[in-house]
C-alpha positions in Angstrom: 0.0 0.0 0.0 3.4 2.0 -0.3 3.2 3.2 3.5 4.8 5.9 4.9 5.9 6.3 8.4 6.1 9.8 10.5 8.2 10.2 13.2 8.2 13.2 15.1 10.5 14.4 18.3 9.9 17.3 20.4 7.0 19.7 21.0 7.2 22.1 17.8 7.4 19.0 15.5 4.4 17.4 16.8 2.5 20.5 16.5 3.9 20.5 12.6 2.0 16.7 12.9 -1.2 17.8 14.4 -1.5 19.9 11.6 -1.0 17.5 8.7 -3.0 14.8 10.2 -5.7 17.1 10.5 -5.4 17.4 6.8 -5.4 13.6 6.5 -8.7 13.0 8.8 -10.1 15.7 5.9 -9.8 12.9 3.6 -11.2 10.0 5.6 -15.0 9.2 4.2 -17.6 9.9 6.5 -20.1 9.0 4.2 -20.9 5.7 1.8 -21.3 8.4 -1.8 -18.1 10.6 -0.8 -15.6 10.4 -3.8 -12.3 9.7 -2.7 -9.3 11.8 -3.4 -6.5 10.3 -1.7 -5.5 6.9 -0.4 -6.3 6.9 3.4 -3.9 3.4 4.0 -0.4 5.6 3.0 -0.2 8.1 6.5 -2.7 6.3 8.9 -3.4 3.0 10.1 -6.7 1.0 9.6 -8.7 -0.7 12.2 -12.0 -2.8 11.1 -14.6 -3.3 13.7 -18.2 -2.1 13.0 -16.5 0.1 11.2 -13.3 1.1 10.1 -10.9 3.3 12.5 -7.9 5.8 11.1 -5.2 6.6 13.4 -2.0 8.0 12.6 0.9 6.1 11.1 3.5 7.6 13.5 5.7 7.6 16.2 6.0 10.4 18.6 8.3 11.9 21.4 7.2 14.3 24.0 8.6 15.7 27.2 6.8 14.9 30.7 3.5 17.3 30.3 4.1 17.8 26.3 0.8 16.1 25.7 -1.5 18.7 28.0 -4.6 17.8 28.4 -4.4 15.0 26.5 -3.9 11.5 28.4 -2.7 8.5 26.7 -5.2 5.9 27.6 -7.4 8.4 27.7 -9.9 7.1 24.5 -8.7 3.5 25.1 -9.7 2.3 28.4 -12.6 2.6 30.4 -13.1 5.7 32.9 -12.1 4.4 36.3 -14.4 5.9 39.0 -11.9 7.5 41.8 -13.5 6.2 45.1 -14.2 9.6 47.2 -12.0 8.8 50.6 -8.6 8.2 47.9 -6.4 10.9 48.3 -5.1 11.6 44.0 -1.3 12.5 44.1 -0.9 14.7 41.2 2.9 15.1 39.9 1.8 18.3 38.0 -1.3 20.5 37.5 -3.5 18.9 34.7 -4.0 20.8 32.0 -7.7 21.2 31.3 -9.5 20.7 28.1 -10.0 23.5 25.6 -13.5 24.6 24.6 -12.6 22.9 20.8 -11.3 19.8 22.7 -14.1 19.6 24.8 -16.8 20.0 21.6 -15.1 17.6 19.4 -15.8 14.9 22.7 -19.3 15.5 22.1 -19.4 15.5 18.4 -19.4 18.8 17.7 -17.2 21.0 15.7 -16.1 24.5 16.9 -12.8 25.2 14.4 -13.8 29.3 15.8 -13.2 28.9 19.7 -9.4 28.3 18.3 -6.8 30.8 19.4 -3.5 31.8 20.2 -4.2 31.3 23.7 -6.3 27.7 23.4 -3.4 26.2 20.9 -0.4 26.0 23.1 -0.6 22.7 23.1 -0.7 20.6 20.3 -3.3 18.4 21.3 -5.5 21.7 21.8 -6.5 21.4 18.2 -5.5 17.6 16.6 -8.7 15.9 15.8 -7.6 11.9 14.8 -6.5 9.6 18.0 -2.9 8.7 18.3 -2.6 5.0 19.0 -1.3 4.6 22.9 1.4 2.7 21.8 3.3 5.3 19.3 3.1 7.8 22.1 6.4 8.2 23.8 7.5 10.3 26.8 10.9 11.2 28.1 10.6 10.7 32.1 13.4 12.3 33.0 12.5 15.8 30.7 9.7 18.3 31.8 7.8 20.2 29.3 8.4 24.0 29.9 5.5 24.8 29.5 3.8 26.8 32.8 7.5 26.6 34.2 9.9 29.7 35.7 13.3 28.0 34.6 15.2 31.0 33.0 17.1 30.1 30.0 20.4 31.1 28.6 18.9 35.1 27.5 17.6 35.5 30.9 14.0 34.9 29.3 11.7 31.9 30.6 13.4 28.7 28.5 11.1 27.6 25.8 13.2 24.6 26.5 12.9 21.0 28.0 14.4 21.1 31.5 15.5 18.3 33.8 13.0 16.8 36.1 16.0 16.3 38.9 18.2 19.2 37.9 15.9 21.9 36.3 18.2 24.2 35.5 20.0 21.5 33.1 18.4 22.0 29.7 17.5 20.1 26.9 19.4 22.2 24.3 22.7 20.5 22.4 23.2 17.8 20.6 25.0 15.4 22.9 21.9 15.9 25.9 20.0 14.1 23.1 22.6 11.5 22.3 22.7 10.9 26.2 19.1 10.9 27.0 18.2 7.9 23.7 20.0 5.5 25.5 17.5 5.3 27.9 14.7 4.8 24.7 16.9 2.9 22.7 15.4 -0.9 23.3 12.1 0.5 23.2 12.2 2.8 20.5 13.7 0.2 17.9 10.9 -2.0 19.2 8.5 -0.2 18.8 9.6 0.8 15.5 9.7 -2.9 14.4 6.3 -3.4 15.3 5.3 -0.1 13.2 7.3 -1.6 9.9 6.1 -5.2 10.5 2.4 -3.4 9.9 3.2 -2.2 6.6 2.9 -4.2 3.8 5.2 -2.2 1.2 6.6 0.8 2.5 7.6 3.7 0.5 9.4 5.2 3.1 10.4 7.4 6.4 9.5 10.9 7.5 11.1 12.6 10.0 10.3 16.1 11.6 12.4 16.7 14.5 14.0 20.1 15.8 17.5 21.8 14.9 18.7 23.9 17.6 17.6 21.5 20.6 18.9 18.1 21.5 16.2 16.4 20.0 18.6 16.7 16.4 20.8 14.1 19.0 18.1 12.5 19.8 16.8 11.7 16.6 20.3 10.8 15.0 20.8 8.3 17.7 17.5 6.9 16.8 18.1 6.6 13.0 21.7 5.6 13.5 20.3 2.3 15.4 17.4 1.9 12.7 19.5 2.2 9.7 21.9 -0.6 11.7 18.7 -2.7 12.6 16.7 -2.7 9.6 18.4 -1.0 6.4 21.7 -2.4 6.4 22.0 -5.2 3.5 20.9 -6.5 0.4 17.6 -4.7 -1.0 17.2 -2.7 2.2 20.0 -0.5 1.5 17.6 1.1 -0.7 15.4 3.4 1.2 14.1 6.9 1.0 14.7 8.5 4.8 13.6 12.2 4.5 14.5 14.7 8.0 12.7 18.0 7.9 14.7 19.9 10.8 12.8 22.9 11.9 14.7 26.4 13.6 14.2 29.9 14.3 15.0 32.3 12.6 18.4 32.7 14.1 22.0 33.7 12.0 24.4 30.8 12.8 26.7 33.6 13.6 24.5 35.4 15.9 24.4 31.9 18.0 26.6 31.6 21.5 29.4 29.0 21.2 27.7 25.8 22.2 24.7 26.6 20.3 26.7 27.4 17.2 28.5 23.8 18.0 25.1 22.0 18.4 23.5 23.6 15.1 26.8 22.1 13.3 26.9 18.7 14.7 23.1 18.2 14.1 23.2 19.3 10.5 25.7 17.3 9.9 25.2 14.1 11.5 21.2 14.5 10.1 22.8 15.1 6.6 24.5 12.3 6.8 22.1 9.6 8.0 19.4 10.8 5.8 18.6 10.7 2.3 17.1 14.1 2.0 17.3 16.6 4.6 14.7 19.5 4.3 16.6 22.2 6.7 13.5 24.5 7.3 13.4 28.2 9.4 10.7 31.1 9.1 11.4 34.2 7.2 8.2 36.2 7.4 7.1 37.6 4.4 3.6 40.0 4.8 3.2 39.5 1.3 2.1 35.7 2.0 1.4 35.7 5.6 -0.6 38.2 6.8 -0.7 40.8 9.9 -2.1 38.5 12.3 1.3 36.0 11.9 2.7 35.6 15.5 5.9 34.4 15.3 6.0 33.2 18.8 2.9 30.8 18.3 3.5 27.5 17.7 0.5 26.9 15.9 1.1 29.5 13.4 4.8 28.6 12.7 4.1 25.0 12.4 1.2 25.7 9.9 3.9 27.2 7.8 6.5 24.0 8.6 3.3 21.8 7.5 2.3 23.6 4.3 5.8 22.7 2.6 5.6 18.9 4.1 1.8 18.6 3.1 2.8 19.5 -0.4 5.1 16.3 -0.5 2.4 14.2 1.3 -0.1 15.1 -1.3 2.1 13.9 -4.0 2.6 10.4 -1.9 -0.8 9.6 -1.5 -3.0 11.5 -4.3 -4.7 8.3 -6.0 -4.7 10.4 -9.2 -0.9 10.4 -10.8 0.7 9.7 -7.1 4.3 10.6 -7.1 6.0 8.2 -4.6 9.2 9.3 -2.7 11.8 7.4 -4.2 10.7 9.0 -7.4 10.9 12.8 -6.3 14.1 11.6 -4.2 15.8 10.3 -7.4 15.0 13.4 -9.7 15.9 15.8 -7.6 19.3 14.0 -6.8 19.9 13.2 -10.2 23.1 10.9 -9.6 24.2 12.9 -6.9 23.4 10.9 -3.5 25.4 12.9 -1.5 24.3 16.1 -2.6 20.9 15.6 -0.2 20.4 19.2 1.7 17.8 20.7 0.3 18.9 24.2 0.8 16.2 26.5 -0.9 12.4 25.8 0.2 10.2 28.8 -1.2 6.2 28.6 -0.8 5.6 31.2 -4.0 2.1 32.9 -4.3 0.4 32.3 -7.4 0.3 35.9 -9.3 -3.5 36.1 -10.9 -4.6 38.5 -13.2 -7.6 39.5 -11.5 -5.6 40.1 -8.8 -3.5 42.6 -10.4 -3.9 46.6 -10.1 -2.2 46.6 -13.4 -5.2 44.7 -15.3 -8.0 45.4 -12.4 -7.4 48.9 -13.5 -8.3 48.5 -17.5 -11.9 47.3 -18.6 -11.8 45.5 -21.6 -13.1 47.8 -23.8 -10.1 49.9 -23.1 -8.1 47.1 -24.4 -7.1 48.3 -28.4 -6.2 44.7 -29.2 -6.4 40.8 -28.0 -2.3 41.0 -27.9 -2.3 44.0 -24.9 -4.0 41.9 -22.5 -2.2 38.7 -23.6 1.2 40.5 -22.9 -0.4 41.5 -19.5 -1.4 37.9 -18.7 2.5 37.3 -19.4 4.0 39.4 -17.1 2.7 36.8 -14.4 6.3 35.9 -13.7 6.7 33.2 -11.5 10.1 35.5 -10.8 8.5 38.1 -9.7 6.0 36.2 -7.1 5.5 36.9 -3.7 7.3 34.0 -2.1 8.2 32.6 2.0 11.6 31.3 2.1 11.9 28.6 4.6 15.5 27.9 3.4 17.7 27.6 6.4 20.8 29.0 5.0 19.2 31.2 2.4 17.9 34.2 4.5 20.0 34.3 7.6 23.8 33.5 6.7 25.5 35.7 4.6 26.1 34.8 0.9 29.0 35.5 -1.4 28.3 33.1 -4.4 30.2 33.7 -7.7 27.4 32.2 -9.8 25.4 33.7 -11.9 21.8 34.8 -10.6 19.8 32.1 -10.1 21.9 28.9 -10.8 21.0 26.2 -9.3 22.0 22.4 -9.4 18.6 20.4 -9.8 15.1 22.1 -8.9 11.3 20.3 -8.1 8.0 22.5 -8.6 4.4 21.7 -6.6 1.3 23.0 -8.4 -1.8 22.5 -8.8 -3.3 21.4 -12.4 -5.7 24.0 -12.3 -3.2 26.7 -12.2 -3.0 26.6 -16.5 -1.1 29.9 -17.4 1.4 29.0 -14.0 1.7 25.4 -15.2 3.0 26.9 -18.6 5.5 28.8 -17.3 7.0 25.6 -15.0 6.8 24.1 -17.7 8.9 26.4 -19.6 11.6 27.0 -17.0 15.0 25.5 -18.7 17.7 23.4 -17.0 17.5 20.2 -14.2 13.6 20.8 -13.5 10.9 18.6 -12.2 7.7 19.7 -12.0 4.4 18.0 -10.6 1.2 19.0 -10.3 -0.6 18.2 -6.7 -4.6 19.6 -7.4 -4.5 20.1 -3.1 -1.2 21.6 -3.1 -3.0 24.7 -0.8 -5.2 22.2 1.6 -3.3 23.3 4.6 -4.1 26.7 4.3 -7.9 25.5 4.2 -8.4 23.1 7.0 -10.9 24.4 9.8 -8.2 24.4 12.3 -5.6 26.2 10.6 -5.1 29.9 11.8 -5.7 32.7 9.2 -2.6 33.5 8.6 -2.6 33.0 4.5 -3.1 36.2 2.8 -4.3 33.7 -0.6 -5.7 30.7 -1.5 -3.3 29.5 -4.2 0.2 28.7 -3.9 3.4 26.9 -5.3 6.3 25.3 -3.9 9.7 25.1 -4.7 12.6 22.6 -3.6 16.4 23.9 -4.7 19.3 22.2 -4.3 22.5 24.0 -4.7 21.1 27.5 -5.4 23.4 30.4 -5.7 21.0 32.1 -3.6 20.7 29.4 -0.8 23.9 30.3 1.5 24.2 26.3 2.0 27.7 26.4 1.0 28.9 29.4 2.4 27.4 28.4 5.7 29.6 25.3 5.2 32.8 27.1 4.9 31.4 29.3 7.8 31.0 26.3 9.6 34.4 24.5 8.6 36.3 27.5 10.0 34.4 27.6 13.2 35.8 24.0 13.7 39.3 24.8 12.7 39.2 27.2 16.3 37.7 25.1 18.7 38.7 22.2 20.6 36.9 18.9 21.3 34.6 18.8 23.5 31.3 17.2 25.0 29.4 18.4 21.8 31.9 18.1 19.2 34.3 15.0 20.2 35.4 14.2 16.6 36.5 17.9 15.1 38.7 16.3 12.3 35.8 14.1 11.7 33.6 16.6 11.4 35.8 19.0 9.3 37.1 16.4 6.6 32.7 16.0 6.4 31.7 19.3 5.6 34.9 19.9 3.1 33.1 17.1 1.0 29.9 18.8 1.4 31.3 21.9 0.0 32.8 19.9 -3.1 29.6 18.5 -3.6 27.9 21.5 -3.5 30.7 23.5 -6.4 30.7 23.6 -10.0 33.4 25.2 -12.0 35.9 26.9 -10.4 35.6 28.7 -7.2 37.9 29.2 -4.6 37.6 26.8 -1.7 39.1 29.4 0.9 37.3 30.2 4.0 38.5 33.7 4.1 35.5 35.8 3.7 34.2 34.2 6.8 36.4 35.9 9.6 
């Protein structure tokens, strides 16, 4: 049924999943006439009863209190009535339903009771049931959440803290390396039990965080998988695609060990995977509109979703499905090292109704058939209102010799519908894929998104080895960050490390260009 498994780490990721699972339950068939437009058996499991029961296909990782209100046996075992003389020790204050959650337990849909405010937590807005079993929860970790632990700017840490020691943070690399050993038996277990319920999987998605030790945490987990299950003969060929998401923070803006962390994670993750998606928010007001916030989860991970969702619709559209190994293969083109997608752009479909330029002009105005045609023209998809979620494109600097606009292979998402844009993908010269996804936009469109979408109809566009990414620059950054350090807890294999990203960079270089690292000092 060419499955694919999600696994998520950490609080911001699994607030990316609540939002595309919400788009998968849109698909499920409530109804014996309703047409189906994608197949339900490629993201969520099946369970036939009476009738037939779609949970997620995924594993997840929380810290302690990460769920909120949400409790893991809660819709899977009978309510226990608390005898009235039996004192309830509570380790933490419960965290109590929102008015969405508590309508959707009675069969009712509220998407408008949804706000900042009521979305903090994930499970504030996620309508399908994870199974009990794929939730996981780090004992030893507390959600932040409600918490006064200051973190390293003096502000109340968005961060994981520990249970025991709660001013020792969740935040590098080799925390997350430390703390999987504790999951390790189970996770890989659990995992098994996951793949042995597929019948032919397509493959792996991962959606973890950059900048915190879940990246350790994570690579731990796929080092151990890739050991387990994909190490010989016809499972060597696998498609295992890491979206990392970060703030919008300048590597060089970062403190020492953060610097250090963001290094390692990249890349460790660029090495164990087969794509890596490297994903930050650059707000553009052209796309997102005024009521963005940038510190709400639930809008930044409606924006993280959008570009995953626009892959997922390819994987499971039953019309023309694109499977992964396919866009994997085109947009590596040979190259299987060359897997950092570095340029992620959600572009804004230019209409002509919705330019001043033609909304300005009636028709009979119009001398000819040719002026408005040229008008129609000018809809360049270069000159679209676009969201970079590139990583490396908008925050490190960029000093690439290329010519405007190179690249090394590039993918378009569009929707068939979208006729004069599909001509001009279609026209674009050089290493291009382009396929059409009709619900490219269904994120934007779900009741329980926020509305933060200033249009309807979008684009995407995946880049590898643009000359306006930064990727490689940020490498050479990176390698001469290395070169002035020592080992340490974080970094204990420098050389290693060093002799990695200098075959990242040749990857990454066409032609001649000078492989110094002095415009980084």
């Amino acid at each position: 049924m060419h499955e694919v498994i999600d696994l998520s780490f950490g609080h911001t990721s699994n607030h990316v999943g609540a939002h595309l699972y919400n788009v998968q339950e849109s698909h499920i068939p409530y109804k014996r006439d309703t047409v189906l437009s994608h197949d339900n058996n490629v993201f969520l499991s099946s369970y036939r009863g009476g009738s037939v029961t779609y949970t997620p296909r995924a594993i997840i990782y929380e810290h302690t209190g990460g769920y909120g209100p949400l409790g893991k046996y809660e819709y899977y075992e009978p309510k226990v009535e608390v005898p009235k003389n039996l004192q309830v020790i509570q380790t933490r204050e419960k965290v109590p339903k929102n008015e969405y959650q508590l309508a959707l337990d009675e069969g009712k849909n509220m998407p408008g009771a949804l706000d900042v405010s009521s979305t903090r937590y994930w499970s504030g807005y996620s309508k399908l049931l994870y199974n009990p079993k794929s939730m996981n929860t780090l004992a030893s970790w507390e959600h932040p959440e409600g918490s006064n632990i200051e973190g390293k700017d003096g502000k109340t840490s968005s961060l994981g803290f520990n249970r025991q020691v709660p001013k020792l943070l969740f935040d590098t690399f080799d925390k997350g390396v430390e703390s999987y050993k504790d999951e390790a038996e189970n996770s890989m277990d659990q995992f098994r039990n996951t793949l042995e319920k597929c019948d032919m999987i397509q493959g792996l998605n991962f959606v973890t965080e950059l900048d915190t030790a879940w990246a350790g945490f994570t690579n731990s987990f796929i080092t151990d998988m890739k050991d387990e299950f994909f190490n010989s003969g016809i499972n060597n060929k696998h498609n295992i695609w890491v979206h990392t998401l970060s703030d919008n923070v300048a590597s060089s803006t970062l403190k020492t060990n953060s610097l250090l962390s963001r290094i390692k994670a990249t890349i460790e993750l660029a090495s164990n995977s087969t794509l890596l998606f490297p994903m930050a928010i650059d707000p553009n007001l052209q796309v997102l509109n005024q009521s963005f916030d940038h510190e709400s989860n639930w809008h930044k991970s409606n924006v993280f979703a959008f570009m995953i969702n626009s892959l997922w619709g390819l994987n499971n559209q039953l019309q023309d499905p694109v499977r992964m190994s396919q866009i994997q293969d085109e947009l590596l083109r040979g190259y299987s090292s060359r897997k950092v997608v570095d340029s992620l752009k959600i572009h804004q479909v230019n209409k002509p109704n919705s330019s001043p330029q033609i909304q300005d002009i009636s028709l009979k105005d119009i001398a000819n058939i040719d002026v408005l045609h040229n008008m129609v023209q000018d809809m360049d998809i270069t000159k679209s209102s676009s969201l970079n979620l590139g990583l490396y494109s908008s925050m490190d600097r960029c000093s690439y010799n290329d010519f405007p606009g190179a690249f090394l292979s590039k993918s378009y998402i569009a929707s068939p519908n979208e006729h004069s844009l599909i001509e001009k993908l279609e026209e674009q010269k050089g290493p291009v894929n382009l396929y059409k996804n009709k619900y490219v936009d269904e994120v934007s469109k779900i009741d329980t998104t926020p509305k933060i979408w200033n249009s309807d109809s979008h684009f995407i566009e995946l880049c590898i080895g643009s000359s306006q990414g930064g990727f490689k620059n940020t490498m050479k950054y990176y390698r001469k960050v290395l070169k002035r350090v020592r080992d340490n807890e974080i970094i204990e294999d420098r050389s290693e490390l060093i002799e990695q990203i200098s075959g990242l960079i040749d990857e990454y270089t066409t032609g001649y260009e000078s492989d110094s690292d002095e415009d980084y000092d």
